[in-house]
N, C-alpha and C positions, 0 to 999 in steps of 0.2 A: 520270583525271578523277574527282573526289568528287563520289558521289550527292549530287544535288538535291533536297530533299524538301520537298512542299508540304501545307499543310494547311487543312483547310477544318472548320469547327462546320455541323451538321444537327443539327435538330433529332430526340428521343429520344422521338417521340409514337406507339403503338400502335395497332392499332384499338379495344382497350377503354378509349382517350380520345378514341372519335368515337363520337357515334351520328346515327341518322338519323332523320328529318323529312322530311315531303311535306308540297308547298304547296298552296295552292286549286288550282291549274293541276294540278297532278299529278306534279311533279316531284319527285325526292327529292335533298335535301342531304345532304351529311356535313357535320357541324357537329363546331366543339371544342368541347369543356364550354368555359365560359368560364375565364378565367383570374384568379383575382380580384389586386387589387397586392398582398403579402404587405407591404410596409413604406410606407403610404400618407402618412406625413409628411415621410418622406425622397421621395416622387415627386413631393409637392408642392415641395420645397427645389428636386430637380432640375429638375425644369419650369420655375421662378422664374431659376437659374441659366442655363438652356439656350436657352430658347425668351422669356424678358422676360414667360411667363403660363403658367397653369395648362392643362393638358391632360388627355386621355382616356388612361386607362393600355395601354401598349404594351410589348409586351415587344421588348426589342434585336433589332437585324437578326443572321440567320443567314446564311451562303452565301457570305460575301468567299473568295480565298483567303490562304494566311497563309505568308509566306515560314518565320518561327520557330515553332515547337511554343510556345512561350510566350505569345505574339499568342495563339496559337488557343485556349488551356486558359485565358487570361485571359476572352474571350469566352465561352468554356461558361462559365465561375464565372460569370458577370454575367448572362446566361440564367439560369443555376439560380437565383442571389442574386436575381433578380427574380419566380422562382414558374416557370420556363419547365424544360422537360426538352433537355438539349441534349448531344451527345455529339462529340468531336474525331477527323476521321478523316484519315489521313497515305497520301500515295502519293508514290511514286518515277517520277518520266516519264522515260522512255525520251527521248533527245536526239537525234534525225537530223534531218539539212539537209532543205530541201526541196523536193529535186530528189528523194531518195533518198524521203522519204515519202512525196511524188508516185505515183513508181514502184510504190512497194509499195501505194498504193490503187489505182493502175492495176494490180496484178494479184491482187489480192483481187477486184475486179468483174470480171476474166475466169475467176478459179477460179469464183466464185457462177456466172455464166456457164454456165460447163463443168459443173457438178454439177447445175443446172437440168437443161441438157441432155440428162445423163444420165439424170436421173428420167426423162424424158419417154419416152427411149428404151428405158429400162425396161420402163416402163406398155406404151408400144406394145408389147414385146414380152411380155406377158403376157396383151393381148388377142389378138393373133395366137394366142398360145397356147391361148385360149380357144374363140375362133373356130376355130380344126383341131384343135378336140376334144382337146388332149393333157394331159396330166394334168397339176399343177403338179409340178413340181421344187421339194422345199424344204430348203434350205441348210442 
């Protein structure tokens, strides 16, 4: 069977392209700098072209997935080409029925289960430990 690869555009924004702000309430925002439109004649053409009128500048949607590497790298160029930071990330999914995935999250939630338990019993046994006075044992 040939890998499947899918791709997805996220956007490429830092924390030193957010700052923060509190309102009268006392809340604090993360805000973006604003983004100003780097080619405002051509977003007026396109607004005219797209929408029949002029609109507020927006930069293109990020987050579709993207069967081609080419969809997606065209979408970061038109992000960047509009002022936007945007960067193309690819993964490989793994393919099982789902009967079989089923299966394997039903025993993912009985290991988490079993490992829970075992801390617990752990714990207990190191306050017992504690409680008859015996020293720790350390590994």
């Amino acid at each position: 069977m040939t890998a499947t690869r899918l791709y997805t555009v996220v956007d490429a924004y830092t924390d030193d392209d957010y700052y923060t702000t509190t309102t009268e309430s006392g809340h604090v925002l993360k805000l973006r700098r604003p983004i100003m439109c780097p080619h405002p004649d051509e977003w007026v053409e396109r607004c005219k072209r797209l929408y029949g009128e002029q609109r507020a500048f927006f930069l293109p949607a990020a987050g579709r997935l993207y069967k081609s590497r080419s969809a997606a790298v065209a979408r970061r160029d038109l992000i960047r080409y509009w002022g936007g930071k945007a960067e193309v990330l690819e993964c490989t999914p793994g393919w099982e029925s789902l009967e079989a995935a089923n299966l394997r999250r039903k025993a993912e939630r009985f290991d988490a289960r079993i490992a829970k338990k075992q801390a617990e019993v752990e714990e207990l046994a190191r306050q017992r430990d504690i409680a008859l006075g015996y020293e720790a044992v350390s590994a």
